[in-house]
N, C-alpha and C positions, 0 to 999 in steps of 0.2 A: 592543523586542519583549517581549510576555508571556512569562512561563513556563507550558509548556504542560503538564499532567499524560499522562504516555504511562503506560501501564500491559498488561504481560504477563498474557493471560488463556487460559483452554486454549478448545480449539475449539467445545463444545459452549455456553458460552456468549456466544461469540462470534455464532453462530448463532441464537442467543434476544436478540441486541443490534437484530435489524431494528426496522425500523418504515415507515408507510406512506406518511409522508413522506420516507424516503430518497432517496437519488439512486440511477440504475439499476446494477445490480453487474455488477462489468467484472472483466476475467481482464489483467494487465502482465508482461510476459515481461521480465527482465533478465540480463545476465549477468553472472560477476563479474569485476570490476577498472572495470567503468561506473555510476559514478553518474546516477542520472536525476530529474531534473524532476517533479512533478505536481502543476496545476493546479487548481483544484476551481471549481465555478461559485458556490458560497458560504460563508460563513466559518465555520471550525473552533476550539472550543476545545481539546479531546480528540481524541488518537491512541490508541487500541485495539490493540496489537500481537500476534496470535497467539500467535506465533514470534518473541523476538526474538533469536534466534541466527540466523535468516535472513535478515533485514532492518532495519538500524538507520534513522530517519525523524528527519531533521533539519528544522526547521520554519524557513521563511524570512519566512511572514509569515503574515495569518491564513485566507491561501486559496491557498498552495502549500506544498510540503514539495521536500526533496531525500531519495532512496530511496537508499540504502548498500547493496550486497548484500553479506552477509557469509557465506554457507556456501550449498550446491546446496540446495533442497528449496524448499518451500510454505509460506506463510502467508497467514493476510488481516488488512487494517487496514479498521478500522472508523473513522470519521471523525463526532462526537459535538457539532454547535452548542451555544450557550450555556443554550437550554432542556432538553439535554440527550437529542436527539433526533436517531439516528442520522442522515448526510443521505448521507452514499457510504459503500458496502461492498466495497473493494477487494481484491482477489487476486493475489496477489504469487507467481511462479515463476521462482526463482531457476535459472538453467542454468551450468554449464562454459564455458566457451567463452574465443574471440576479445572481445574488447570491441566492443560494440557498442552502437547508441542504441537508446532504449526502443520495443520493441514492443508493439503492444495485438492481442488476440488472444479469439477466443469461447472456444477447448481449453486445458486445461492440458498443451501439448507443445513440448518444447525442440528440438525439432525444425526447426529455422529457416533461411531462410537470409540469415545479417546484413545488413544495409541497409548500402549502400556511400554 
């Protein structure tokens, strides 16, 4: 597997990272002590980390990631193909809680009730 460049940037240019070929941007609920999965429908070179005291992004291959939650709060990963062209803009909500598996969600609310 590559080595993949992940790189810590503040929000406001996280938000000038779009583009019009992306993928549509989705809101993932986690909470902590569960590691989750994320699939993408095409291949990533570049991970874009908001926040990485929220969420650490381990790469399994070049079109999944394993998501780490490391502390409560917010971030987004921006997810960057080889021409350098943002393709998913994801939103990451880390919550308290019981461990549970990953939720996808339009709100950003920790408000849930975990999937048994």
């Amino acid at each position: 597997m590559t080595r993949l460049g992940v790189f810590a940037l503040t929000l406001p240019l996280l938000l000038a990272a779009g583009s019009a070929s992306r993928a549509a941007d989705r809101t993932i609920t986690l909470r902590l002590g569960a590691e989750s999965a994320l699939a993408l429908t095409r291949p990533f070179k570049t991970i874009l980390i908001g926040d990485p005291g929220i969420v650490d992004v381990h790469a399994q291959n070049a079109r999944s990631v394993l998501l780490e939650p490391l502390n409560p709060g917010a971030t987004n990963l921006v997810f960057v193909d080889e021409r350098s062209i943002a393709i998913a803009n994801v939103r990451v909500l880390v919550c308290d809680g019981i461990a549970v598996r990953i939720s996808y969600q339009d709100g950003p609310d920790c408000r849930q009730t975990p999937i048994r």
